[in-house]
N, CA, C and O atoms as a GROMACS GRO file, in nm:
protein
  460
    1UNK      N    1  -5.052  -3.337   2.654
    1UNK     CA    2  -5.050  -3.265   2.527
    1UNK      C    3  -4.911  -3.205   2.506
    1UNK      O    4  -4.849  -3.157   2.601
    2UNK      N    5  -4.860  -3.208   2.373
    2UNK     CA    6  -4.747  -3.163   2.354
    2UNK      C    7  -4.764  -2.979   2.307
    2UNK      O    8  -4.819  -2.961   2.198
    3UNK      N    9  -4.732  -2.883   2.365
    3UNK     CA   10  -4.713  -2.775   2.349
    3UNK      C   11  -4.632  -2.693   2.252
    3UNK      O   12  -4.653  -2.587   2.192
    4UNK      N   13  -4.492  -2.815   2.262
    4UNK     CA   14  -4.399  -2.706   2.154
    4UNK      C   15  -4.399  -2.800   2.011
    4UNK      O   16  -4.297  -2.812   1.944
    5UNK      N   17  -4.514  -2.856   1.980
    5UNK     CA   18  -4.527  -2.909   1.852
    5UNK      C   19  -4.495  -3.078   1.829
    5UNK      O   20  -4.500  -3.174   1.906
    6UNK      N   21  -4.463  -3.065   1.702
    6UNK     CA   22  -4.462  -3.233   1.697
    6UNK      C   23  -4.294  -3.240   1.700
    6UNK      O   24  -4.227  -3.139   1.678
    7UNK      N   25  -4.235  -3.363   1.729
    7UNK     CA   26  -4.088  -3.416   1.693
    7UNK      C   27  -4.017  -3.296   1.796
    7UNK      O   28  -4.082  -3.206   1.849
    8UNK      N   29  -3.869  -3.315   1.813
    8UNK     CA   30  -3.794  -3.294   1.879
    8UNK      C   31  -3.794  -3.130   1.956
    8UNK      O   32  -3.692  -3.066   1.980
    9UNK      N   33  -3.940  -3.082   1.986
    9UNK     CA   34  -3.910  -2.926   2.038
    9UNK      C   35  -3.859  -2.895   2.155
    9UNK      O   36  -3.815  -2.982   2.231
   10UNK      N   37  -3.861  -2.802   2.175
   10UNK     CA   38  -3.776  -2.728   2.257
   10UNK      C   39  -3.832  -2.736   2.408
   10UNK      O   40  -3.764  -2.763   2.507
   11UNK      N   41  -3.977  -2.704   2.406
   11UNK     CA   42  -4.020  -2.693   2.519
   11UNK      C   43  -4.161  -2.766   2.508
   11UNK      O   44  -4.233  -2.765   2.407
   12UNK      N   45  -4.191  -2.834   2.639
   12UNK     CA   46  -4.336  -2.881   2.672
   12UNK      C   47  -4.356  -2.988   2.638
   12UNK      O   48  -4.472  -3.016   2.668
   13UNK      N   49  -4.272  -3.125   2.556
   13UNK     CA   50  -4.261  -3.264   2.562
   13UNK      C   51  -4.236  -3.359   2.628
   13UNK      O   52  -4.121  -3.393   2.655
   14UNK      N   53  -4.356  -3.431   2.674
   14UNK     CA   54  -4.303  -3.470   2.782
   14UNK      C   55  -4.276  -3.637   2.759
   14UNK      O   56  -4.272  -3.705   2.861
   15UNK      N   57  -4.263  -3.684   2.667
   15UNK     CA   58  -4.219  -3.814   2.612
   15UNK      C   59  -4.024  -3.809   2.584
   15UNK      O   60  -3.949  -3.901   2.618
   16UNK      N   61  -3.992  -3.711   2.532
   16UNK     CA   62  -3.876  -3.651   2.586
   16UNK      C   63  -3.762  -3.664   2.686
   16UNK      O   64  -3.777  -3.646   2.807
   17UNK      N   65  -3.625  -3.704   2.619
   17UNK     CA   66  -3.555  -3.691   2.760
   17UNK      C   67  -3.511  -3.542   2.776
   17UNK      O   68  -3.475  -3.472   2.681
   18UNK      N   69  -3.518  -3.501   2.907
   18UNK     CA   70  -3.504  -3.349   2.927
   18UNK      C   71  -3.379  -3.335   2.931
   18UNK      O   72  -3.358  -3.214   2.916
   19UNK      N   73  -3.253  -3.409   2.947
   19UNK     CA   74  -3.130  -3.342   2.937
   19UNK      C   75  -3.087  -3.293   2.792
   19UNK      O   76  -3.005  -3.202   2.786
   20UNK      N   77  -3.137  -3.347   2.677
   20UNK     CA   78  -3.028  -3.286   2.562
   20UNK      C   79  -3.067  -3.186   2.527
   20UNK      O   80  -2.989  -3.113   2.465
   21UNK      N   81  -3.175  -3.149   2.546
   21UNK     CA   82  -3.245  -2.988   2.515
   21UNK      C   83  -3.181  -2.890   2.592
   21UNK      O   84  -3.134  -2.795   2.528
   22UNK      N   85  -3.166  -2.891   2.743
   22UNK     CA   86  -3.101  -2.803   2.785
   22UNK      C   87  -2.930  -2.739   2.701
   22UNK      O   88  -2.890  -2.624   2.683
   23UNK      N   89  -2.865  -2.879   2.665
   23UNK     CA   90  -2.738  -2.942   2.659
   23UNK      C   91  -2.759  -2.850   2.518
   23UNK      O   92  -2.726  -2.732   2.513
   24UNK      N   93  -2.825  -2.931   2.392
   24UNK     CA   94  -2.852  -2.809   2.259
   24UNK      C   95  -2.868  -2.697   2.260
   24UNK      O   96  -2.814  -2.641   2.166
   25UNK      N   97  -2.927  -2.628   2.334
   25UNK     CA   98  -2.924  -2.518   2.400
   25UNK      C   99  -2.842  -2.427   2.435
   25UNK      O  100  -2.866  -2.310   2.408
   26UNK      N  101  -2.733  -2.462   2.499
   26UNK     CA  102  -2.664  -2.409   2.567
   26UNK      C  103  -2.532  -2.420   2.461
   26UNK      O  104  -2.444  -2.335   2.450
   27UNK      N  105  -2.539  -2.503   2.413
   27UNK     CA  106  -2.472  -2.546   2.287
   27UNK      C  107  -2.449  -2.469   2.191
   27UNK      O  108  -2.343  -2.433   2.141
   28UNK      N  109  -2.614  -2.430   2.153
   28UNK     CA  110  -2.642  -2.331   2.060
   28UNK      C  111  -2.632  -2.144   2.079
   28UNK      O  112  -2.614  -2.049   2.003
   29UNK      N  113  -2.651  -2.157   2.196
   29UNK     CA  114  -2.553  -2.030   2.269
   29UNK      C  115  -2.453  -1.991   2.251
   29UNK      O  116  -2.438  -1.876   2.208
   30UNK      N  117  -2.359  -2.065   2.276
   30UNK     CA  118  -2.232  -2.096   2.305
   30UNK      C  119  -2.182  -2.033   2.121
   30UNK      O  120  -2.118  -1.940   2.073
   31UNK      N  121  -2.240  -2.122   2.082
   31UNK     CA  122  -2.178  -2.084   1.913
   31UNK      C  123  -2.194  -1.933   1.852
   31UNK      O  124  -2.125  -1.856   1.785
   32UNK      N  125  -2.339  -1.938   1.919
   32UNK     CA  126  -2.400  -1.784   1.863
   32UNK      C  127  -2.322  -1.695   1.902
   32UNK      O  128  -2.273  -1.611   1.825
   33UNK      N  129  -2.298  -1.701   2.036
   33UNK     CA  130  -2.206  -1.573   2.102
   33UNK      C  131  -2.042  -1.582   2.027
   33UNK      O  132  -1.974  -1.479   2.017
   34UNK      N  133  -1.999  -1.701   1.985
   34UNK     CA  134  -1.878  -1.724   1.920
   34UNK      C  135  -1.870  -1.710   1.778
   34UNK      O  136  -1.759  -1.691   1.728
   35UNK      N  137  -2.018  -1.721   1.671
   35UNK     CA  138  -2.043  -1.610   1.575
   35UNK      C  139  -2.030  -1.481   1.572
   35UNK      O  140  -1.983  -1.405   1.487
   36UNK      N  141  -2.094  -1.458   1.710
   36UNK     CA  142  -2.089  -1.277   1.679
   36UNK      C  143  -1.938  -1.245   1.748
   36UNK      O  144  -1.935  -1.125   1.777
   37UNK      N  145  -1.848  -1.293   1.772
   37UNK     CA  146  -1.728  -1.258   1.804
   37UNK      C  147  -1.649  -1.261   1.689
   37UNK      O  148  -1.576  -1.168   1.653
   38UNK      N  149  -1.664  -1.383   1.623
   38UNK     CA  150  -1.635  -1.401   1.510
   38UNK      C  151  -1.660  -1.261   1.343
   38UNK      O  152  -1.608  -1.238   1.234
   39UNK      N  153  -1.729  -1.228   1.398
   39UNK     CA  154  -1.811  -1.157   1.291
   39UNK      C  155  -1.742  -1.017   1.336
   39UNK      O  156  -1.695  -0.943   1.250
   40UNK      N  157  -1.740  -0.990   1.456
   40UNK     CA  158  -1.696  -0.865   1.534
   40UNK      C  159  -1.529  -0.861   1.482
   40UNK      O  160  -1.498  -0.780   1.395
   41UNK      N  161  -1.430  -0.949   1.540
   41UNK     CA  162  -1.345  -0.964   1.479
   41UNK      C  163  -1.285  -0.930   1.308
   41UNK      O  164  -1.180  -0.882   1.267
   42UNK      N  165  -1.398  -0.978   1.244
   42UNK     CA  166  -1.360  -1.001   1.091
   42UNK      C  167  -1.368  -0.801   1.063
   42UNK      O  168  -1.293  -0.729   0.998
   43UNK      N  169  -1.480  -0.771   1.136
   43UNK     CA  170  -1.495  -0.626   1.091
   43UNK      C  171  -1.382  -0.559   1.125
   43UNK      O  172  -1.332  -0.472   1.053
   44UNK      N  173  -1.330  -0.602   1.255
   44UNK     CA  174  -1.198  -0.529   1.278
   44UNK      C  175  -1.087  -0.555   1.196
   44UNK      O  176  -1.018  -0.454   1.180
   45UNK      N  177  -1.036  -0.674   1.128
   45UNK     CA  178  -0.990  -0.694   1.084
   45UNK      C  179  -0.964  -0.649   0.961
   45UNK      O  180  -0.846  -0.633   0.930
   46UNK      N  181  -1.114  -0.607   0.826
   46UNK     CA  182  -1.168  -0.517   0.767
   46UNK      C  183  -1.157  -0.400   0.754
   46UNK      O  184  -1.157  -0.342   0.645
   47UNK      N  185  -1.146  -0.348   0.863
   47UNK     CA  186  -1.079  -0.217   0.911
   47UNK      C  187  -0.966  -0.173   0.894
   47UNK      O  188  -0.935  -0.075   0.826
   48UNK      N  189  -0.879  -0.265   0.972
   48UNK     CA  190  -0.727  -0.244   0.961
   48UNK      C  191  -0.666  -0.257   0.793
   48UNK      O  192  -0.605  -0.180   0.719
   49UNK      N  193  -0.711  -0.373   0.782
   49UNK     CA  194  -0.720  -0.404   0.626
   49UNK      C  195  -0.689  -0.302   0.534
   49UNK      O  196  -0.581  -0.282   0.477
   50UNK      N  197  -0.843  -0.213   0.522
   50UNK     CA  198  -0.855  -0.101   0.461
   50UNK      C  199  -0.731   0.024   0.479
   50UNK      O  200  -0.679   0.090   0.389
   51UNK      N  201  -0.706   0.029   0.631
   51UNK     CA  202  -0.619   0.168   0.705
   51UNK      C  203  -0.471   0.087   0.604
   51UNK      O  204  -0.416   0.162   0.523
   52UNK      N  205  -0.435  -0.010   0.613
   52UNK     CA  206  -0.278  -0.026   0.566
   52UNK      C  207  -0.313  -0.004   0.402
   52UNK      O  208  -0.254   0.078   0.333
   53UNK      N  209  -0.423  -0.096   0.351
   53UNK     CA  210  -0.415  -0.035   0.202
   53UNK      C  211  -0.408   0.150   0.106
   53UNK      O  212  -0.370   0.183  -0.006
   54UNK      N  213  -0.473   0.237   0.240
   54UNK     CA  214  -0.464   0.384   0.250
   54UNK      C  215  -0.362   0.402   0.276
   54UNK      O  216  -0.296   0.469   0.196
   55UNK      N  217  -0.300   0.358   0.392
   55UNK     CA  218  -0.153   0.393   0.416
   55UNK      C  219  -0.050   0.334   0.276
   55UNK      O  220   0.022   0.421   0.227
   56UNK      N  221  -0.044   0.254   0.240
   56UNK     CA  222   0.042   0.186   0.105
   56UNK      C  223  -0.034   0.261   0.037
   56UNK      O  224  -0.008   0.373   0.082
   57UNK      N  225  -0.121   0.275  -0.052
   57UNK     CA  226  -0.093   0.376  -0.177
   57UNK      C  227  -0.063   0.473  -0.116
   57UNK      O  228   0.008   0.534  -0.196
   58UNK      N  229  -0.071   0.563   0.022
   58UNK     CA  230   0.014   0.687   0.004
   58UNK      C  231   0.159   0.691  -0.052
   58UNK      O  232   0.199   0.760  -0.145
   59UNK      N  233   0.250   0.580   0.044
   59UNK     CA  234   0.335   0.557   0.078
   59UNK      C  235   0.389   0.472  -0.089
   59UNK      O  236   0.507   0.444  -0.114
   60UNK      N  237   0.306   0.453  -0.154
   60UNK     CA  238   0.339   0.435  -0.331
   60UNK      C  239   0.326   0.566  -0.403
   60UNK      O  240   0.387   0.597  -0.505
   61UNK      N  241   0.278   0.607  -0.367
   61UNK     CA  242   0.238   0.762  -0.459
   61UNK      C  243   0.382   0.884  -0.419
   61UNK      O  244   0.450   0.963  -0.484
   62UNK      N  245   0.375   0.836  -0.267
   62UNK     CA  246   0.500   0.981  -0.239
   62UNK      C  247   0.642   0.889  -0.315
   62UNK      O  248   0.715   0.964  -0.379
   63UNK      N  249   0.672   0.785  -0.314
   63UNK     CA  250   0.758   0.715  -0.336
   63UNK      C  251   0.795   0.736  -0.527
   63UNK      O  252   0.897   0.776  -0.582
   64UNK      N  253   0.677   0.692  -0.580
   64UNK     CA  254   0.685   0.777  -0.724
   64UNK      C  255   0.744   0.914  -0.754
   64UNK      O  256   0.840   0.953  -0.819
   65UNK      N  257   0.630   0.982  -0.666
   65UNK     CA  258   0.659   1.104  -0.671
   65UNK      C  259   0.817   1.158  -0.670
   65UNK      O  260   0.874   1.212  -0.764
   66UNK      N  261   0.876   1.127  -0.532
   66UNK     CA  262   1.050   1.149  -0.497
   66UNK      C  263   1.114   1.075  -0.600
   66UNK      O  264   1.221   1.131  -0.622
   67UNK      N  265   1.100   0.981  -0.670
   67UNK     CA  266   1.149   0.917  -0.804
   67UNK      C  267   1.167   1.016  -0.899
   67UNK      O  268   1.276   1.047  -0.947
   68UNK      N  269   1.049   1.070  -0.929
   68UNK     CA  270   1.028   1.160  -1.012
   68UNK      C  271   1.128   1.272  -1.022
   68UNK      O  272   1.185   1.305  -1.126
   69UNK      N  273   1.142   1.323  -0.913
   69UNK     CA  274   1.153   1.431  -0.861
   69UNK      C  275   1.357   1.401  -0.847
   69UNK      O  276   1.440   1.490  -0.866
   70UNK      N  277   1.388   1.267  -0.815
   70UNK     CA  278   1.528   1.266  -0.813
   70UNK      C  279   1.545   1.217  -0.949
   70UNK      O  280   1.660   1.172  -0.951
   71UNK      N  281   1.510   1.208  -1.023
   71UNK     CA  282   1.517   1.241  -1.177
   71UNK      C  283   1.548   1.300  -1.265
   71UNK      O  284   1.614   1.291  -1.368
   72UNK      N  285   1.444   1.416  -1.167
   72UNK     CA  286   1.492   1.598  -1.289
   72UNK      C  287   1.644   1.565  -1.213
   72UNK      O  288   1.733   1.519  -1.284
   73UNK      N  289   1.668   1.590  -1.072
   73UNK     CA  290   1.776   1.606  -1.035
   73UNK      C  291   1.893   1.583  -1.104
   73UNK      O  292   1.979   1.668  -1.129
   74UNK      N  293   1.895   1.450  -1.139
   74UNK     CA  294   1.966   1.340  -1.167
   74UNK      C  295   2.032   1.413  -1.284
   74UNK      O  296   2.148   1.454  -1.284
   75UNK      N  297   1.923   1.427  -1.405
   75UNK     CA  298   1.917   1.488  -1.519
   75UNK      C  299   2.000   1.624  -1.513
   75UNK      O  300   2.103   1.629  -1.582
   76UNK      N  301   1.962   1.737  -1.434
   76UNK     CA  302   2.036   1.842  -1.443
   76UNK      C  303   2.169   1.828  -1.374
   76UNK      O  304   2.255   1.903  -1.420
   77UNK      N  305   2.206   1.752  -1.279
   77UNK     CA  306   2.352   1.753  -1.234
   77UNK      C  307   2.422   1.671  -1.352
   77UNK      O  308   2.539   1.702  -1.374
   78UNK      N  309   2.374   1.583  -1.421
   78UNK     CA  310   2.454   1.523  -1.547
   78UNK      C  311   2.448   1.634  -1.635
   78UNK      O  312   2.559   1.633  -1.689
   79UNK      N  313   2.389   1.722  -1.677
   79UNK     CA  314   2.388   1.818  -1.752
   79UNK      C  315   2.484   1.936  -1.732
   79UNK      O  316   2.524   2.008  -1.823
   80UNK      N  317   2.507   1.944  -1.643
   80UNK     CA  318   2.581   2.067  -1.598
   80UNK      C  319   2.742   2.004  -1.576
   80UNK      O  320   2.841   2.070  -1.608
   81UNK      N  321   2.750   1.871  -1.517
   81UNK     CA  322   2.847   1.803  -1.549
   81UNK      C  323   2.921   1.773  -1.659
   81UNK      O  324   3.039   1.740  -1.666
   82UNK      N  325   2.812   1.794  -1.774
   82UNK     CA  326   2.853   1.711  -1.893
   82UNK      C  327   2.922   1.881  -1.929
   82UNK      O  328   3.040   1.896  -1.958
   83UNK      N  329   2.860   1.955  -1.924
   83UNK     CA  330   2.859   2.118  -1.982
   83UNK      C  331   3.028   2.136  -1.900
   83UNK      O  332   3.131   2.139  -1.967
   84UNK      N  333   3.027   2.143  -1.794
   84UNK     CA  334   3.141   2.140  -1.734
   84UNK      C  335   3.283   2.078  -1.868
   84UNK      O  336   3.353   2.124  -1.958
   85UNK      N  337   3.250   1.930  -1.787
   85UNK     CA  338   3.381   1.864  -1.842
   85UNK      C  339   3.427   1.886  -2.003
   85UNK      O  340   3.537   1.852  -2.047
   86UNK      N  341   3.285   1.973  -2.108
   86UNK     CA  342   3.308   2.007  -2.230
   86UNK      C  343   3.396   2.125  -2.217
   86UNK      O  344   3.492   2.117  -2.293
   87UNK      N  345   3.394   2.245  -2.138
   87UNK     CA  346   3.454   2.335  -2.089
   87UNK      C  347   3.562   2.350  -2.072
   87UNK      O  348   3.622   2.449  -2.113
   88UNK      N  349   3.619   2.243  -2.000
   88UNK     CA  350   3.718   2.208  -1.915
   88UNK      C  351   3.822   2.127  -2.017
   88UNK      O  352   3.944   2.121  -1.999
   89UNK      N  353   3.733   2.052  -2.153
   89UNK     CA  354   3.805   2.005  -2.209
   89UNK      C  355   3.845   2.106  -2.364
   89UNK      O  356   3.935   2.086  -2.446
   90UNK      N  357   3.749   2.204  -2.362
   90UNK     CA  358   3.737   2.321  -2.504
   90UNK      C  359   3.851   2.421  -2.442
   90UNK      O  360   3.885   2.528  -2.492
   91UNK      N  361   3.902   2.364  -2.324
   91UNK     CA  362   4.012   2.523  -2.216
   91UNK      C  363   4.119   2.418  -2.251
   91UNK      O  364   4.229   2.473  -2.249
   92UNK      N  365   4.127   2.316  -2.276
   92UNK     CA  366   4.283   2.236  -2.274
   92UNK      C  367   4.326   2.299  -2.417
   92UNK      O  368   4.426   2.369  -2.407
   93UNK      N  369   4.274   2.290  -2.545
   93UNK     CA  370   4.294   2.250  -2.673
   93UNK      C  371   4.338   2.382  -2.673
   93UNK      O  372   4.413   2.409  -2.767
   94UNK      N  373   4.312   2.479  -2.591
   94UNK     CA  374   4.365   2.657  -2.661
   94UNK      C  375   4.489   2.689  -2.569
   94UNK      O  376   4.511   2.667  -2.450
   95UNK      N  377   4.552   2.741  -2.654
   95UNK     CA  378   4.684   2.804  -2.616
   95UNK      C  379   4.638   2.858  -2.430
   95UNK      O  380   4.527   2.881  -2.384
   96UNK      N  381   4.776   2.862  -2.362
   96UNK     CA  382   4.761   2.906  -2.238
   96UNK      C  383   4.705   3.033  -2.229
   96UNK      O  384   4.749   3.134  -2.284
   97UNK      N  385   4.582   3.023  -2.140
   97UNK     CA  386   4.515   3.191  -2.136
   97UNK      C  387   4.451   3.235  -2.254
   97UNK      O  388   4.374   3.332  -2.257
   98UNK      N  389   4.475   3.183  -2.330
   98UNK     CA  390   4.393   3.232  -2.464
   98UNK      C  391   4.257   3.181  -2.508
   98UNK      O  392   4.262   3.073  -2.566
   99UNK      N  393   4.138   3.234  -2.493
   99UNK     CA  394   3.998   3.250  -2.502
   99UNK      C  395   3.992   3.258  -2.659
   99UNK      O  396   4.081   3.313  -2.724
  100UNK      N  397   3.864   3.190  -2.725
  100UNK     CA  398   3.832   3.206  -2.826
  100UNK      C  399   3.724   3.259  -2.809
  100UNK      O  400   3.667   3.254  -2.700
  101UNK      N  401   3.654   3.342  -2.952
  101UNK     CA  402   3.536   3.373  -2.936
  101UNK      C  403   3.406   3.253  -2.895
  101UNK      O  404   3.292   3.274  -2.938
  102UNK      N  405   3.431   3.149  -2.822
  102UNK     CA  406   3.318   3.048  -2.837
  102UNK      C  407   3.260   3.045  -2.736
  102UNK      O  408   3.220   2.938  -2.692
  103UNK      N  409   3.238   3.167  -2.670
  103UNK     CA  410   3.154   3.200  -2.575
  103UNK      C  411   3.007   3.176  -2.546
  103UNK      O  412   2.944   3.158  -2.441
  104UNK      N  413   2.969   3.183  -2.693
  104UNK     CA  414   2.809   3.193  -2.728
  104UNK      C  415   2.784   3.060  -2.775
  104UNK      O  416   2.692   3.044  -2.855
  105UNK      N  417   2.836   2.985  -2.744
  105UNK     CA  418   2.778   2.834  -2.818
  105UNK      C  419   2.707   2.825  -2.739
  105UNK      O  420   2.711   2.885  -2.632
  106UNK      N  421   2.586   2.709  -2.791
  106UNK     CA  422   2.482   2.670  -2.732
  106UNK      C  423   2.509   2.560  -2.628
  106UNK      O  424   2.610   2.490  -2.636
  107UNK      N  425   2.430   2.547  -2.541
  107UNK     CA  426   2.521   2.424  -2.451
  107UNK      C  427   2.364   2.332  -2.490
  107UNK      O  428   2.244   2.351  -2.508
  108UNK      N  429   2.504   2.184  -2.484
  108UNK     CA  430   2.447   2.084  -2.513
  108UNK      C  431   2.300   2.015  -2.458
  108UNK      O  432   2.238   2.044  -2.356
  109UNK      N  433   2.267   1.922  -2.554
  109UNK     CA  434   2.066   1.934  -2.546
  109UNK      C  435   2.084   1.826  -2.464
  109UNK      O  436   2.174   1.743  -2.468
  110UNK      N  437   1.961   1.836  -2.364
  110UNK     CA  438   1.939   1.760  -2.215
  110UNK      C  439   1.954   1.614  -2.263
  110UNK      O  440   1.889   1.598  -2.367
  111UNK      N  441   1.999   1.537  -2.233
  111UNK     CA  442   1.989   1.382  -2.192
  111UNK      C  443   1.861   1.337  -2.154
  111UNK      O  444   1.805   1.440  -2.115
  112UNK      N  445   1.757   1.214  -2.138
  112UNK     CA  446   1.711   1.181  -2.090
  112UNK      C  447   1.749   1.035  -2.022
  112UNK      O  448   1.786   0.956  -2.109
  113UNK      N  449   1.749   0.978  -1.886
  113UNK     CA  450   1.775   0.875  -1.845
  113UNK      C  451   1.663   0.750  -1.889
  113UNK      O  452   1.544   0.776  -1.903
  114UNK      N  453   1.707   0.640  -1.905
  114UNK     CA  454   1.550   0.554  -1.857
  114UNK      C  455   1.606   0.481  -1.718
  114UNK      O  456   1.714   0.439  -1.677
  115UNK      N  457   1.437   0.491  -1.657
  115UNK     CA  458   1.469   0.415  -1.517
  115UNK      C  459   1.493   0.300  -1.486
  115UNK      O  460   1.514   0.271  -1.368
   0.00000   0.00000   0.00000
């Protein structure tokens, strides 16, 4: 009597040659354990994945940010530059040592750069 059913089972056929069952078997082992390595792997991989995409948008965000930020910079040293060299050039046009009342002028309106 056949035990493990009809056609090619696993166990208890005895019309059967007994080596390829062991052989499928062991076969089928073999893969399973190299699925779940496989699978183990991918999660790690998943992982890391995730940690560099956290790490890059930080590392995009502070990077904006210091953009930003050397910007104003940028902006006020041209400003104070520009204020300067108007100074420097409103001190040539007047007699030596001689000050005009143009003390109170307004100093010139901010620049904006594009990036």
């Amino acid at each position: 009597s056949i035990v493990g059913g009809r056609g090619g089972g696993w166990r208890g056929e005895m019309n059967g040659p007994a080596e390829p069952e062991p052989a499928a078997r062991r076969r089928y082992r073999a893969l399973k354990r190299r699925l779940k390595l496989l699978l183990y792997e991918q999660e790690c991989f998943q992982d890391e994945l995730r940690r560099a995409q956290r790490k890059l948008l930080r590392v995009a965000r502070d990077k904006s940010f210091l953009l930003d930020r050397l910007l104003q910079y940028e902006n006020v040293e041209d400003d104070s530059t520009d204020s300067e060299a108007t100074a420097s050039s409103d001190n040539s046009d007047e007699p030596d040592g001689a000050k005009g009342g143009g003390g109170d002028a307004p100093p010139p309106p901010k620049r904006k750069r594009s990036p």
